[in-house]
N, C-alpha and C positions, 0 to 999 in steps of 0.2 A: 491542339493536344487533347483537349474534352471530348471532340468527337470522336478522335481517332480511339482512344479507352471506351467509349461507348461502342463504339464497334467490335471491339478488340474482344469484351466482354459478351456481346451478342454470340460472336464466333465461337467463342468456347462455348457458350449456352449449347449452341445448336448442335456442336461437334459431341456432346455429352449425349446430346437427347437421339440423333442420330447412328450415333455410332456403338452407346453402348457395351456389347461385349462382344462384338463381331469385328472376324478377322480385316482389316484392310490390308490391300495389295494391291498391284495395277491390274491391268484387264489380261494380260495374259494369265497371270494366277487362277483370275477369277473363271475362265474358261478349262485351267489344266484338267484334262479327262479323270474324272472319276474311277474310272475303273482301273484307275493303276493305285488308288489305295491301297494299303498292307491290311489285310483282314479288318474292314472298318467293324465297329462292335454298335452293329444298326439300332440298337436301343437306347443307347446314349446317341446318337446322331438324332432320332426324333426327339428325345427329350430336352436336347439343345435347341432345334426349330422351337418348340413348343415355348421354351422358355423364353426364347430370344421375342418372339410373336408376344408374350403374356408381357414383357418388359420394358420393348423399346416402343415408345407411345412417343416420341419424341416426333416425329409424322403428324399426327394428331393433333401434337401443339398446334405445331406451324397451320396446317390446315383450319386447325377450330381458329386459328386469328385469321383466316381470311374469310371463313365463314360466318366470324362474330360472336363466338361461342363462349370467345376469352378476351379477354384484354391483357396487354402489358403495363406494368405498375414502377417499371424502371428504366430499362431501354428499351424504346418505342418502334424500334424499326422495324421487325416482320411487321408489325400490322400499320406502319405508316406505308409497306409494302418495296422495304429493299430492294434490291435488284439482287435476288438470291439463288446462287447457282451452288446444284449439289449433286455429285452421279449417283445414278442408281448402283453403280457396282459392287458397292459390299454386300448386297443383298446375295449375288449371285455366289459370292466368292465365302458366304458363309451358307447361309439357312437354306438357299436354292443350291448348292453344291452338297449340302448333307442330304439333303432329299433325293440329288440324282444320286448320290451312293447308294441310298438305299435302292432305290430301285435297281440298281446295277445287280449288286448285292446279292440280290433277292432273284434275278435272274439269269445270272450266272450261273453254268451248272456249277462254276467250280466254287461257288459263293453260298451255293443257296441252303443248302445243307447245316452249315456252321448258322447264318441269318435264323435259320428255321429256330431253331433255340430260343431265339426272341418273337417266334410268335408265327403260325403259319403266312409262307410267303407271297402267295396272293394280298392276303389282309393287309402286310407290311406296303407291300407295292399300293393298292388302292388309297390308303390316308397317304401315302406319300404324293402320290398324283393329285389327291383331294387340297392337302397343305399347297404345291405347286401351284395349284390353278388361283387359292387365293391370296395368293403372294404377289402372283404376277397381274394380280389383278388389282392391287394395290398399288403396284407399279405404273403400270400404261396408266390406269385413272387418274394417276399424275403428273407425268413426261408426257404420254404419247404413244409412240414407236418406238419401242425398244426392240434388246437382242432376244429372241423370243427360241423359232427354229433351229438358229445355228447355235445359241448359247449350250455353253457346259458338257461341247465336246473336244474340248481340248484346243481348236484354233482360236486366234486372238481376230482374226479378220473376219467377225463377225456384223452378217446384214443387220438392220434393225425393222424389223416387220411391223407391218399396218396394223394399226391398232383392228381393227376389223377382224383381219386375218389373226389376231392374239386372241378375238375375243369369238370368235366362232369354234376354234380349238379350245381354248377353257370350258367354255360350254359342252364339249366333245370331250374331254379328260374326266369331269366332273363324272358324265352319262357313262361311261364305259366305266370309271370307277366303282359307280355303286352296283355296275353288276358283276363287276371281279371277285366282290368280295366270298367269302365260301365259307365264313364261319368257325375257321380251323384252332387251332391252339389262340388264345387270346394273345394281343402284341403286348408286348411288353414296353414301356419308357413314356407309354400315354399316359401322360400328365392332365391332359384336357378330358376325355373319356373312358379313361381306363380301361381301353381294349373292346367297347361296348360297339361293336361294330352299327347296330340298330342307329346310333346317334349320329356316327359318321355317315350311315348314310343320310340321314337327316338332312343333314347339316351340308352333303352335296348336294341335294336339291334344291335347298333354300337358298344356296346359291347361286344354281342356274337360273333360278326364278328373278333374283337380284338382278345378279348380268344380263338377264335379257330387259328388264323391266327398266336401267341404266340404259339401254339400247333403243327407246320407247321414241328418240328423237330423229332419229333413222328411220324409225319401222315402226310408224305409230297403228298403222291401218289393222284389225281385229283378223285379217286373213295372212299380216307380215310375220316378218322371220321373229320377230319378238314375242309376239302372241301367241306361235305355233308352240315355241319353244318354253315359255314359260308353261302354256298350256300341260305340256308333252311332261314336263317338270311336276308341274303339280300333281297330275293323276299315277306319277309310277306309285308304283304297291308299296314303297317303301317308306313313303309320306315324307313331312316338310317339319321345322319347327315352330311346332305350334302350345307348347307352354314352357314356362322359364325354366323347367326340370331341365331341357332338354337344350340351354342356348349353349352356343359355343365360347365356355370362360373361362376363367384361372383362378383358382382359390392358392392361392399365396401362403404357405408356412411364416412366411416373417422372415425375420435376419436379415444380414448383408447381401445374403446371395438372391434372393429372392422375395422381391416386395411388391407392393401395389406400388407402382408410378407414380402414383399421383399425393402417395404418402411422400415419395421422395424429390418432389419439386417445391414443398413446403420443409422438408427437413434442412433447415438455416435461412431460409431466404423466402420471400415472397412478391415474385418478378409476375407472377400471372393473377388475374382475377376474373372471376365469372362478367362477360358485357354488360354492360346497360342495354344493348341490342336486347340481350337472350333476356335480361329479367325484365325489361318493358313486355317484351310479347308475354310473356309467363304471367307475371303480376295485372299489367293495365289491359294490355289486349283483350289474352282468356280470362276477365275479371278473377285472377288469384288463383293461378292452377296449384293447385296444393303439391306440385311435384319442386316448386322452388323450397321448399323446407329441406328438400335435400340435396337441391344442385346447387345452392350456396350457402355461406354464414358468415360472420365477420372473424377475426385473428382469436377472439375468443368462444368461439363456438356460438356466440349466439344467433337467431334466425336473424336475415337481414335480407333487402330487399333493394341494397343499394350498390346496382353493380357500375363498375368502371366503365368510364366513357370511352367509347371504342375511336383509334386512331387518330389521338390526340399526341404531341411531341413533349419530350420531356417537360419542356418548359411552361405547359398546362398542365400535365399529369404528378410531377412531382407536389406543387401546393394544392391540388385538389387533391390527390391522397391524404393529407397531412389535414385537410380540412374536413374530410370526411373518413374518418378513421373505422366506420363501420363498413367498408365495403366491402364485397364477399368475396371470399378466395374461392376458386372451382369447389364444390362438392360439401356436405355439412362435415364436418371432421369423423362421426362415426361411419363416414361410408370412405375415407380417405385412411386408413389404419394401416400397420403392416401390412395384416392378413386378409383387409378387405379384399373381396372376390372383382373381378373386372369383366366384364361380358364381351367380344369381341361382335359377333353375330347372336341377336336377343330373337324373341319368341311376337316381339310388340313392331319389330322391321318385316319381318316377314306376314304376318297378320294384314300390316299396313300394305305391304306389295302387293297382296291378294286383294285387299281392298280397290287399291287403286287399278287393279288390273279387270275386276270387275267392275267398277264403275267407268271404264273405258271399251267396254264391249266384250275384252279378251275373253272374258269367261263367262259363265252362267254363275256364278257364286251369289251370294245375296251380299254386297255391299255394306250395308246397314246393318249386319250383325258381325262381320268381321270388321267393321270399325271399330264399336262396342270393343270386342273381342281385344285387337292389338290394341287399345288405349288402355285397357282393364289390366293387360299385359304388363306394359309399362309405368303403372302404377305400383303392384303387385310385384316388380322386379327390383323395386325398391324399400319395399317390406310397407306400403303404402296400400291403405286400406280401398277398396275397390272405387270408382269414383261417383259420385251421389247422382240422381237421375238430373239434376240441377244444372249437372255439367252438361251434359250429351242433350240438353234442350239447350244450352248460351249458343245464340246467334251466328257467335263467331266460330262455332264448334260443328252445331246440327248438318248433317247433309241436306242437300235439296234433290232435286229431280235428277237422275243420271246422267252423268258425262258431264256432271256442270261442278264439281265439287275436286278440283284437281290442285286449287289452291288449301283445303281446309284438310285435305288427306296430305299433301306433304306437308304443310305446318307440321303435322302431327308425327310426319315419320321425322322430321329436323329434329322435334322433342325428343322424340327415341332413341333415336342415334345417340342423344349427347351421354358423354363427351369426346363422342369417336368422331373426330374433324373429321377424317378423309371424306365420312360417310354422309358427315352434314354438309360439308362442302359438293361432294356429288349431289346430293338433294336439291340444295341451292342451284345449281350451275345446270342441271337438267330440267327441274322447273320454273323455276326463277322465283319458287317462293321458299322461305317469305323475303320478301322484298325486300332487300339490304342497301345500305348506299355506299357507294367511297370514302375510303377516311378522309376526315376535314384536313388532316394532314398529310394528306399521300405527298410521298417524293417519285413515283414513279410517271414516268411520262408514257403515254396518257395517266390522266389519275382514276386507274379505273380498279377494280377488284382482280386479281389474277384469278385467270384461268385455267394456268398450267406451272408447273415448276419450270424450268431451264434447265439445259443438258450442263454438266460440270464440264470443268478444264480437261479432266482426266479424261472425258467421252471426245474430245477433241481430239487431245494427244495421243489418244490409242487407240480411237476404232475412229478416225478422221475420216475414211471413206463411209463408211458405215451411218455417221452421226450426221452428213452431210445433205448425204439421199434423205434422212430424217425430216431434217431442216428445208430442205429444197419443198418437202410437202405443208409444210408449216405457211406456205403462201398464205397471203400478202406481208407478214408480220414477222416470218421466219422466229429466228428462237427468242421468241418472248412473253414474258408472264401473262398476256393478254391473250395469245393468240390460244385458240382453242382445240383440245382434241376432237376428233373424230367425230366421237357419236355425240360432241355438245358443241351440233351444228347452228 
């Protein structure tokens, strides 16, 4: 009966963190054509993506406990590594179904007219495409193969397309997006940029440059499809994000409806805490990165340095909590507030991908100043005063001769990321630093780190042909936590 309540309680955790305020429904819903909306009111439809995006972090958990970012402090099971099956389909059936409205919408003659009210209709169409490409990009980085082409037009017997083919079209959605845009009446319901189109485009590029630079394990060679593309990324006129003015985040009003996340996984309970993983590398490794003062503290706000042992079972976890009562919860408490601000895409990831894309050949960039640059970022994005020449000379920091520094540049983009799991988990999983190990306590067979989520019940019962062809490509290991997507060959 202990287990099964431990379980029981897991399940709701994740159904909260996951699902949030997004519609669920089976896969036919989640396909029904858009365009048969009654006059949608496209300013509230972005403003709902946008909110739902600034909200649901519940992804992130799960992710940061397989990347080690967090630990569990009650029940231990994502990061003992469950056997944990979720579908993607409320994504579609909410936040990616409001975005093809809009686009519909917006190109529609009989639509566009009314739409235009909120904001000229190119502009509305291009952050819709822009939101699109990184939704779905959070998706496959998870799954796999998903419903990519055939989704959200109204059939339920949808293919689920190669991750490759997903990711060569994002990259093509993003590029054609930033040059749709025309500057017209500002959109109205951006919550993220208030209509400031400059940033959207931004924020497409620094994407493409992601996605192709996520692609590095495919196409590592300085003449492949990764290089070309981030290259072709970098130099549009339109530029990339490169200071914290300009990252892709959420400043939170407060209240019930809308808060920082990470305010509300401490609001009565405290089931998560910063790893012992993440503060060994912060604290021992980089002799005392001064960025841990604000990525943990203990129940009382104070600085601490004493994070939870990652993937350990209850029955270690509950008396070493109880024994060490300073251990840190994710984040110092003034940067977890109602209204604390959340950064999704920061200025110190993108700096870092330039980095590493020049010290890999890709580009002619100088290395050695956009390191500097993205670390100074990411200090500075946490109101952290720039970092002392002390740091950027520790051994375990300094670069060395080129093409040789690909372990101490994504150290550095892991730190950045935090605490957006998906992102530190792709870091992880594409370079393999920093070098993590299996929980001492895994239950899953093998006991190894998961590499991908698992298709749900529902992808079975409802797109069965679909999710099969999926799985059939999943060879040797078909659908499980181990087996690997695509580009993390």
């Amino acid at each position: 009966m202990k287990m099964k309540k431990i379980v029981y309680i897991q399940v709701i955790l994740i159904v909260l963190f996951w699902s949030g305020c997004r519609k669920i429904s089976d896969f036919g819903d989640t396909n029904a054509d858009p365009a048969t909306t009654s006059t949608p009111i496209t300013s509230a439809l972005l403003t709902n993506t946008l909110t739902v995006l600034g909200t649901d972090w519940g992804p992130s958990i799960v992710t940061g406990l397989y990347c080690q970012y967090f630990s569990e402090t009650v029940t231990t099971d994502m990061s003992c590594y469950w056997q944990f099956q979720f579908s993607p389909m409320s994504y579609y059936s909410d936040i990616l179904y409001d975005l093809q409205n809009i686009i519909n919408t917006n190109t529609d003659e009989s639509g566009r007219d009314v739409a235009a009210i909120n904001g000229a209709n190119d502009d509305q169409i291009a952050i819709a495409r822009i939101l699109k490409a990184y939704i779905f990009w959070t998706i496959t980085d998870r799954w796999g193969d998903i419903p990519y082409n055939d989704a959200l037009k109204g059939d339920p017997n949808v293919n689920y397309d190669t991750q490759e083919v997903i990711y060569k079209d994002m990259i093509k959605e993003l590029t054609e997006a930033v040059a749709q845009f025309t500057g017209g009446k500002p959109v109205k319901g951006d919550i993220a940029y208030n209509g400031d189109i400059i940033k959207w485009k931004k924020l497409a590029n620094s994407l493409r440059m992601l996605m192709a630079l996520n692609l590095s394990k495919q196409y590592p060679d300085a003449s492949g499809y990764s290089a070309v593309r981030f290259k072709t990324a970098l130099e549009d006129p339109a530029g990339s994000i490169e200071s914290n003015s300009d990252n892709f985040r959420f400043d939170f009003p407060g209240g019930a409806a809308f808060r920082n996340p990470f305010y509300d996984i401490y609001d009565g309970n405290r089931f998560y805490g910063e790893s012992e993983t993440f503060t060994s590398l912060l604290v021992d490794s980089l002799g005392g990165d001064p960025r841990q003062s604000v990525f943990g503290a203990d129940i009382n706000g104070n600085p601490s340095t004493t994070g939870v042992p990652f993937g350990r079972d209850r029955a270690f976890i509950d008396p070493w909590c109880q024994q060490n009562p300073t251990w840190c919860l994710i984040l110092a408490p003034g940067y977890r507030t109602q209204t604390s601000p959340l950064n999704l895409i920061n200025a110190a990831s993108v700096l870092l991908a330039r980095t590493e894309a020049a010290d890999r050949g890709w580009t002619t960039e100088n290395a050695s100043t956009l390191y500097q640059e993205g670390i100074t970022a990411s200090f500075t994005q946490w109101g952290l005063a720039p970092p002392e020449a002390s740091y950027f000379a520790n051994a375990k920091v300094a670069l060395t001769e080129p093409g040789k520094n690909l372990s101490k540049i994504a150290i550095q983009q892991y730190i950045a990321y935090y605490p957006d799991g998906i992102h530190g988990w792709n870091t992880w999983r594409r370079t393999g630093y920093p070098v993590l190990f299996p929980a001492p306590d895994a239950t899953n067979f093998p006991k190894v780190i998961p590499r991908r989520h698992m298709y749900g019940t529902e992808d079975y019962s409802l797109t069965g042909a679909g999710v099969a062809v999926a799985v059939e490509r999943l060879k040797p290991n078909g659908d499980k936590m181990d087996s690997r997507v695509w580009w993390d060959k």
